[in-house]
C-alpha positions as CSV (number, residue, x, y, z in Angstrom):
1,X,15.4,-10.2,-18.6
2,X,11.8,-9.5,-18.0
3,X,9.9,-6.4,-17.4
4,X,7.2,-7.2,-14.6
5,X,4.4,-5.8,-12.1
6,X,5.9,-6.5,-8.6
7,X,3.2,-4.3,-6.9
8,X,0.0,-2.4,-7.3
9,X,-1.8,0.6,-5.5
10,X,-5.5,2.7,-6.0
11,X,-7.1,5.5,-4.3
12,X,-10.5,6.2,-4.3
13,X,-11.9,9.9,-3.0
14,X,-13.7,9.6,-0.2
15,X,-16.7,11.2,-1.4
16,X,-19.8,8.8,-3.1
17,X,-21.9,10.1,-5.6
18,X,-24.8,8.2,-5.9
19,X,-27.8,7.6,-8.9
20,X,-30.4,8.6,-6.5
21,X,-27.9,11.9,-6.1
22,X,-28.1,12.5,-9.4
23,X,-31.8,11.9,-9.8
24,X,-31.9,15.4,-7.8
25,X,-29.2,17.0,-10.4
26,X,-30.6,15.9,-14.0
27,X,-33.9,14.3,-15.4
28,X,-32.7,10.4,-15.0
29,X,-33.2,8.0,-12.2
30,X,-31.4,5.1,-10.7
31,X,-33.4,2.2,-12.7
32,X,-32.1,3.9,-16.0
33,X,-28.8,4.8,-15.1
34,X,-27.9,1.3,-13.7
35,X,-30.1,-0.6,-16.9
36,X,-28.1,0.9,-19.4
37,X,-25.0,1.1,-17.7
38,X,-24.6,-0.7,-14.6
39,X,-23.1,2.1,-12.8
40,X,-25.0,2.4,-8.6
41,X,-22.6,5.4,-7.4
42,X,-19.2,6.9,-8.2
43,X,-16.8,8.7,-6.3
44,X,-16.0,12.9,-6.7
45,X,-12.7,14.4,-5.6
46,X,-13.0,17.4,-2.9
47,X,-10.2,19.2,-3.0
48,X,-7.5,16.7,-3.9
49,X,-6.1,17.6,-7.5
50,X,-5.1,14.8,-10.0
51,X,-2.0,14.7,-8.3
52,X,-3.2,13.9,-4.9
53,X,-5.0,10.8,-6.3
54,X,-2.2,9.6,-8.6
55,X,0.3,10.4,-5.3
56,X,-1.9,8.5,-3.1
57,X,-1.8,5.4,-5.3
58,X,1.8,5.7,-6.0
59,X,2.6,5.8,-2.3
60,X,0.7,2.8,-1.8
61,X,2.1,0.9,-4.9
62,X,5.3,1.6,-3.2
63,X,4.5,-0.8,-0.3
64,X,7.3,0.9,1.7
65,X,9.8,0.9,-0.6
66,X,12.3,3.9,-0.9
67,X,10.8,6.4,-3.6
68,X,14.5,7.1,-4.4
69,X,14.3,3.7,-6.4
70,X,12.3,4.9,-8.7
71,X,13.2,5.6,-12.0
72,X,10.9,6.4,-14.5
73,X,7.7,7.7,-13.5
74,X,5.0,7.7,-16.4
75,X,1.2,8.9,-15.4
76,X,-1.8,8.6,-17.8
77,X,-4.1,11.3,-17.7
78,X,-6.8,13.6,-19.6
79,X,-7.0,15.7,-16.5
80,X,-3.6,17.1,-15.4
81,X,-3.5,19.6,-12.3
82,X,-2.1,22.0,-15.0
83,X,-0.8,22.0,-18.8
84,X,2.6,22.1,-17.2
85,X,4.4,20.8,-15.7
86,X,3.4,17.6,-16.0
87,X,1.1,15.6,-13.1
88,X,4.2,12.6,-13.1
89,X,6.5,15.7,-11.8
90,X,4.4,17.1,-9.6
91,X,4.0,13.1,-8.2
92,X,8.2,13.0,-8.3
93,X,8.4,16.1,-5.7
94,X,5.2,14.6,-3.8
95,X,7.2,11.3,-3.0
96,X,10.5,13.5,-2.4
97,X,12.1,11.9,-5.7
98,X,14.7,14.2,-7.1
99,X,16.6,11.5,-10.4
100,X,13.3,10.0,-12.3
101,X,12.4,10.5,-15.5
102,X,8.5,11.8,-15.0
103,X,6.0,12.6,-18.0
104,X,2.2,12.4,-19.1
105,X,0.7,10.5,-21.7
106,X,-2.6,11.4,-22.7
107,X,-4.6,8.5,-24.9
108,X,-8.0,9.1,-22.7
109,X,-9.2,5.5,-21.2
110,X,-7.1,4.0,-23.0
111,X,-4.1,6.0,-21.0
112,X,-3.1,3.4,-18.8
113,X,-2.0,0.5,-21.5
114,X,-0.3,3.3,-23.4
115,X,1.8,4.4,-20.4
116,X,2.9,1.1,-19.3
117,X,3.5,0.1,-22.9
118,X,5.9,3.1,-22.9
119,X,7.1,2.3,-19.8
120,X,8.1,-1.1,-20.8
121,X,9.5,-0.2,-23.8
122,X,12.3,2.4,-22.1
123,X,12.8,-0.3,-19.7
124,X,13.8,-2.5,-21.9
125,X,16.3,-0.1,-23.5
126,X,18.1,2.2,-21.1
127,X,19.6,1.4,-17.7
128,X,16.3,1.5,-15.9
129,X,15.3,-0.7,-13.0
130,X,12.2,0.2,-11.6
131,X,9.0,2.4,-12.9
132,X,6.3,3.8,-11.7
133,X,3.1,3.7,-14.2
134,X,-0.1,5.9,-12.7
135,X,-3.5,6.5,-13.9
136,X,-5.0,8.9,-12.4
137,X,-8.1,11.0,-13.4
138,X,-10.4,13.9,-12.0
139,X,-13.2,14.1,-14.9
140,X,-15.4,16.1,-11.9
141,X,-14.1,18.6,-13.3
142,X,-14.6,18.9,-16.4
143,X,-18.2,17.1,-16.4
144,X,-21.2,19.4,-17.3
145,X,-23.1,18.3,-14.2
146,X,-26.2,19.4,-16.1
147,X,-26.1,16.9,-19.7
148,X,-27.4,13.5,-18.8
149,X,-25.8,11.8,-21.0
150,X,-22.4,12.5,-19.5
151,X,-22.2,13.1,-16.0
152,X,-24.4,10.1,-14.9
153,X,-20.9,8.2,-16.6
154,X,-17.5,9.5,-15.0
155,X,-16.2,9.5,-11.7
156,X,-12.3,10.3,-9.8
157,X,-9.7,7.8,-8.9
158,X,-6.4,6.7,-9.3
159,X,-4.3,3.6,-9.4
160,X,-0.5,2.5,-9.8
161,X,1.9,-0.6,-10.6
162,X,5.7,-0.3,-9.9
163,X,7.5,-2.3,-12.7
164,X,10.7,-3.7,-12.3
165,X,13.2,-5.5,-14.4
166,X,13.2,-9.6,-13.3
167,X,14.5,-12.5,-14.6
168,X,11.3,-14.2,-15.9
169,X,9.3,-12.3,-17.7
170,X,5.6,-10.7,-16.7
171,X,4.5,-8.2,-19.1
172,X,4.0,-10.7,-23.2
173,X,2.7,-8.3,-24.8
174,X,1.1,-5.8,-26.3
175,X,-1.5,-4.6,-29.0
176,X,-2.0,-0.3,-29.7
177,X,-3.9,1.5,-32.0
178,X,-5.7,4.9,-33.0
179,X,-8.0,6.2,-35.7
180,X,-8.4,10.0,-35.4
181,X,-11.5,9.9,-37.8
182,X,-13.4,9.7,-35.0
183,X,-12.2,12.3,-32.4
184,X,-15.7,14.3,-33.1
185,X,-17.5,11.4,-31.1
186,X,-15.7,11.8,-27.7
187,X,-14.0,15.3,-27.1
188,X,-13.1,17.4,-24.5
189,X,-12.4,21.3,-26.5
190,X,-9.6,23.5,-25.0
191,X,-8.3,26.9,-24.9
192,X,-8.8,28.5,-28.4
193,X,-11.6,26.6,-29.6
194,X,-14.9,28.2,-30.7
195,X,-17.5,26.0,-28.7
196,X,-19.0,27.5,-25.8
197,X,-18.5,26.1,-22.7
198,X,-14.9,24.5,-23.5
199,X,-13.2,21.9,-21.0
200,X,-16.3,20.0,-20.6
201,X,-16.7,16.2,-21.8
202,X,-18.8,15.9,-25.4
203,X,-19.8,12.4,-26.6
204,X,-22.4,10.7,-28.6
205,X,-23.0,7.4,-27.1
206,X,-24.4,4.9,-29.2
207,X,-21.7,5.4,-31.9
208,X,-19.0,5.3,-29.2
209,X,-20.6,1.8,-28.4
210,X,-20.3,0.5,-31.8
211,X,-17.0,1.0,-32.5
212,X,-15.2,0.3,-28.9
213,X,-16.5,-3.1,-28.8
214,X,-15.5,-3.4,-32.5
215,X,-12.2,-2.6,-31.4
216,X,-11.5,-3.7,-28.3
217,X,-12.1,-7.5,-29.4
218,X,-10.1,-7.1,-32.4
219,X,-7.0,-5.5,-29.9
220,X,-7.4,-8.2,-27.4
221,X,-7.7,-10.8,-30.5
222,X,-4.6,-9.5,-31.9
223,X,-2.3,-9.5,-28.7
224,X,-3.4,-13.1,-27.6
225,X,-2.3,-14.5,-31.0
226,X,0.6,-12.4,-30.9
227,X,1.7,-13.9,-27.3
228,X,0.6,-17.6,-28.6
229,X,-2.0,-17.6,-25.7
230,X,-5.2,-18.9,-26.3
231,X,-8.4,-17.3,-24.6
232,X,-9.7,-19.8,-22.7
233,X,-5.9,-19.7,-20.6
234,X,-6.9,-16.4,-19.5
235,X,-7.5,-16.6,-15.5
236,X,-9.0,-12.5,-15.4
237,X,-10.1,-10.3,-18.2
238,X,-9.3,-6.8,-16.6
239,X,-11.3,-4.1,-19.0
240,X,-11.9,-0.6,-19.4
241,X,-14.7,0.1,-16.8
242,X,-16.9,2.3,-19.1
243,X,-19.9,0.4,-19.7
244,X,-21.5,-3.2,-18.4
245,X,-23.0,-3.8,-21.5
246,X,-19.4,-2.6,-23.4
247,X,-17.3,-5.3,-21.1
248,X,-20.0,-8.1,-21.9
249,X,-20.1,-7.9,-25.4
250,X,-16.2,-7.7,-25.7
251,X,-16.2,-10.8,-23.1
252,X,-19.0,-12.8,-25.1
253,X,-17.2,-12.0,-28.5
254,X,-14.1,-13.7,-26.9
255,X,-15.8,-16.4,-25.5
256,X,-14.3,-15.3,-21.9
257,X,-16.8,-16.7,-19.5
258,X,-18.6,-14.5,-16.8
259,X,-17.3,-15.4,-13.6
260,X,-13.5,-14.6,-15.5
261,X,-14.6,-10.8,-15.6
262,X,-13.7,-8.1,-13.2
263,X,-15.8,-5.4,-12.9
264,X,-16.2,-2.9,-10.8
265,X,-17.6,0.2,-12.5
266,X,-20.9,-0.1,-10.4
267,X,-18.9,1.4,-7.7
268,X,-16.8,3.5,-9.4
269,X,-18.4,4.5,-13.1
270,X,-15.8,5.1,-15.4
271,X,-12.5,6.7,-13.9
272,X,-11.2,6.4,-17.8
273,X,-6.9,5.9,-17.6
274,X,-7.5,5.3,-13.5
275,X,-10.3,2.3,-14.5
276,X,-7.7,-0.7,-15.1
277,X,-4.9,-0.2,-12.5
278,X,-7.7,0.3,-9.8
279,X,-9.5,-2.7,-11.2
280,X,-6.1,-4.9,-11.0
281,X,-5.3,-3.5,-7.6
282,X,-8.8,-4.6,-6.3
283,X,-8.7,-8.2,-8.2
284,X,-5.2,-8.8,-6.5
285,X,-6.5,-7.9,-2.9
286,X,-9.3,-9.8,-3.5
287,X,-7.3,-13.2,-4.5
288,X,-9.2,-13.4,-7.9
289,X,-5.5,-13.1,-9.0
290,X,-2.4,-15.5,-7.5
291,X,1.2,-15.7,-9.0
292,X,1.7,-17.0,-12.3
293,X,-1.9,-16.1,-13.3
294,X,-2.7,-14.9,-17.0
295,X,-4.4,-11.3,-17.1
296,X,-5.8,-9.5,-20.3
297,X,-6.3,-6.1,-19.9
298,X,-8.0,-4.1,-22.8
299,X,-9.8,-0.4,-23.4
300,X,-10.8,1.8,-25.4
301,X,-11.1,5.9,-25.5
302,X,-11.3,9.5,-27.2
303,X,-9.3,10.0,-29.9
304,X,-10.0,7.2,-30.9
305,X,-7.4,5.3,-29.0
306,X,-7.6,1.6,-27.9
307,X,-5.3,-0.9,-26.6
308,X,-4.8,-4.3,-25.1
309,X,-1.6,-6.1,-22.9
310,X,-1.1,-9.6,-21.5
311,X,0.4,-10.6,-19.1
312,X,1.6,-12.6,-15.9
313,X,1.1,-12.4,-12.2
């Protein structure tokens, strides 16, 4: 028994933000933004919630299928529609699902690899066929559209896989890990903190670089050898769409070549636990992935969190 991605689904709000937008919000431009990090525009919910975007993709991950099928639904996300309940139950009454398990994980960008490692694991222990793992994000609202250093970064969206249980396996495995020394470097405060302004994003860039391409080779290092899959079998590296200069130091470092990268953050900036499922939804529609293809995802985020997964077409 395997547990394995039969389908995939993203949604993108309609509305595009682009660099030259934002050269009319903050003191940047377009020629620095997309230098440093190769983002051109990225799209900003208008009224949907978190829970629009992660229904959207569900729906569309569902391909038709009867939501009644569903039995575990697990969403990634920093930015619920509320502290409870939870975004995944507020997706189980969207879809008219009244028997799934439904809950948040919250690991930042790293979100996604968390929840379907979650996902997998129950799977693979209780009498549970099919699963629905969502990331879905909304940092527009909680982005300080006036620090430069932030909001030129994030951007809304949403993407989905249904897992289900098969006889040859899909998902080989998977590599998780978290250092909360270094949760000063990328925070979000809350409710009962003494910063001013709370619920807006805080980072400090250049030591965030350091240490997520530190970590995000050693993850992705770690789960290969753990699956006996050598890098060069790889047919699509699928990473954390946070930073073009991030991706192709963590690709280089592997000696993954160019044309085996997906990227797609130019269009989207960083959508944190969203970035990946989008990213594989797109590669799949676009035929960059066929059956029996070998995909390593890997991120990093706040907390610090990181992770990495292999695994098949």
């Amino acid at each position: 028994m395997g547990i394995k991605i039969v389908s995939t689904g993203s949604f993108l709000p309609d509305r595009v933000l682009t660099n030259f937008d934002l050269e009319k919000m903050v003191e940047t431009s377009d020629e620095w933004i997309t230098a440093r990090t190769g983002i051109r525009e990225r799209r900003i919910s208008e009224g949907e919630t978190t829970s629009d975007l992660a229904t959207e993709a569900a729906v569309r991950a569902l391909e038709g299928r009867d939501p009644q099928e569903v039995d575990l639904i697990v969403v990634a996300t920093a930015t619920p529609d509320a502290f409870f309940p939870s975004t995944a139950c507020k997706v189980q009454a969207k879809i008219e699902n009244k028997r799934a398990i439904a809950f948040d994980i919250s690991a930042a960008c790293t979100g996604f690899i968390y929840a379907l490692y979650v996902a997998d694991s129950i799977m693979r222990t209780k009498e549970i066929d099919k699963a629905l793992v969502i990331g879905a994000e909304r940092f527009s609202k909680i982005m300080n559209w006036k620090d430069r250093t932030t909001c030129i970064l994030f951007g809304d969206g949403a993407g989905a896989v249904l897992l289900k249980k098969e006889d040859n396996e899909g998902i080989l495995g998977f590599d998780l890990g978290a250092d909360g020394s270094y949760g000063d470097l990328l925070y979000v405060p809350s409710v009962g903190s003494n910063e001013e302004y709370p619920f807006y994003v805080r980072m400090k860039g250049n030591e965030v670089f350091k240490v997520a391409v530190r970590t995000m080779v050693e993850s992705a290092k770690r789960v290969l050898d753990k699956s006996g899959i050598l890098a060069e079998e790889v047919k699509l590296l699928i990473p954390h769409q946070a930073n073009v200069r991030i991706i192709n130091a963590v690709a280089e470092r592997l000696g993954i070549s160019e044309e085996k990268i997906f990227i797609n953050l130019d269009r989207y900036g960083n959508t944190s636990a969203a970035s990946i499922p989008i990213a594989l939804d797109e590669a799949i529609k676009e035929g960059r992935l066929k059956k029996g293809d070998l995909v390593l995802l890997v991120a990093f985020g706040g907390g610090f969190t990181w992770g990495s997964c292999i695994l098949r077409i």
